[in-house]
N, C-alpha and C positions, 0 to 999 in steps of 0.2 A: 274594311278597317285598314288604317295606314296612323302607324303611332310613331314615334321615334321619341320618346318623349325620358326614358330611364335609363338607369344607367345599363339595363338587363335588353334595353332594345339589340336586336339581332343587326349584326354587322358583318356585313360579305364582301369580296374585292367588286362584287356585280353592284353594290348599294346597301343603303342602311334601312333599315325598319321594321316593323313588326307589322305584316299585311293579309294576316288571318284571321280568323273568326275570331280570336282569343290572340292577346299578346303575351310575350314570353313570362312578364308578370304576372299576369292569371286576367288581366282586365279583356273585359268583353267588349265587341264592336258596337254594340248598344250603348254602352258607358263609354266608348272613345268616341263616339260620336256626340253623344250628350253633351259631352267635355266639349266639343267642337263648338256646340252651340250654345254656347255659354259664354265661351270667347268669344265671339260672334255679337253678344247680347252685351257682353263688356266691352269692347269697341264704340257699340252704337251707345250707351252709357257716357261711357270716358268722351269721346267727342262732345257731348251733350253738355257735361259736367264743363269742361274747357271752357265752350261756348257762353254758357252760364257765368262762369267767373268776367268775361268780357264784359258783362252786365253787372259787377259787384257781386252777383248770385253765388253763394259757396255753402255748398250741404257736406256739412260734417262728417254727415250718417254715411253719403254716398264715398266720401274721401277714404273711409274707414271699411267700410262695405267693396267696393271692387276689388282692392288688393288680399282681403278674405275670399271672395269670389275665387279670382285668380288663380292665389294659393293651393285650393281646393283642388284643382286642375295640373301641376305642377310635381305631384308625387306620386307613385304608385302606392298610396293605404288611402285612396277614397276611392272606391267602386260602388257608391252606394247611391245608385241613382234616381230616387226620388231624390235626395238629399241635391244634389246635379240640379233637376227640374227647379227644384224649388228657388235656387240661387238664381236661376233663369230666369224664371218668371218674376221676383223681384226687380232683379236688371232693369227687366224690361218696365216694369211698374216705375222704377226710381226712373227709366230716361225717359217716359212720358210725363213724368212729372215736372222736371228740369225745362223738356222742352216747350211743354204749355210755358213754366216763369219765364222762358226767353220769348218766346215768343207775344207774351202779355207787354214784356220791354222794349220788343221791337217786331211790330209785327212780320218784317221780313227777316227774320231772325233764319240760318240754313248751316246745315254742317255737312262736311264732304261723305259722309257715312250716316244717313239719317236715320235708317231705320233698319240697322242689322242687329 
């Protein structure tokens, strides 16, 4: 685990971060990583969604939906990770969705982060 993510992250003259099994929050390396791959899944999204607009293409749901995503990732009071998973695997549903409509637009439709 490696978080530096609140305001409770641990800070040394040697470097900042919280790189233990458990962060000084209470969040577990399980959930910092989940959170990892979730940003990860919102990247490959957000690229998509971009792309998308290029084509007129604009989902609301997704506009609305990543920065909840996000959010969720952002604070130390969500450790709950299925609830993580769940956001993930939508992500990932919503940017295959997006990029079948771009690609329906343009069959060589391609984004610099395709499929994180």
């Amino acid at each position: 685990m490696f978080c530096v993510q609140c305001e409770q992250t641990i800070r040394t003259p040697a470097g900042n971060g919280c790189s233990y099994a458990q962060g000084m929050c209470g969040k577990t390396a399980e959930t910092s990583d989940l959170q990892d791959l979730l940003i990860a899944a919102l990247q490959g999204l957000s690229a998509w969604a971009f792309k998308a607009r290029e084509y007129g293409i604009v989902d609301h749901y997704v506009d609305s939906f990543a920065p909840r995503a996000f959010f969720s990732t952002l604070t130390n009071v969500n450790f709950d990770s299925p609830r993580i998973v769940g956001y993930a695997r939508e992500a990932i549903a919503l940017r295959e969705a997006l990029k079948a409509q771009c690609l329906k637009a343009d069959a060589g439709a391609r984004v610099e982060k395709p499929d994180v």
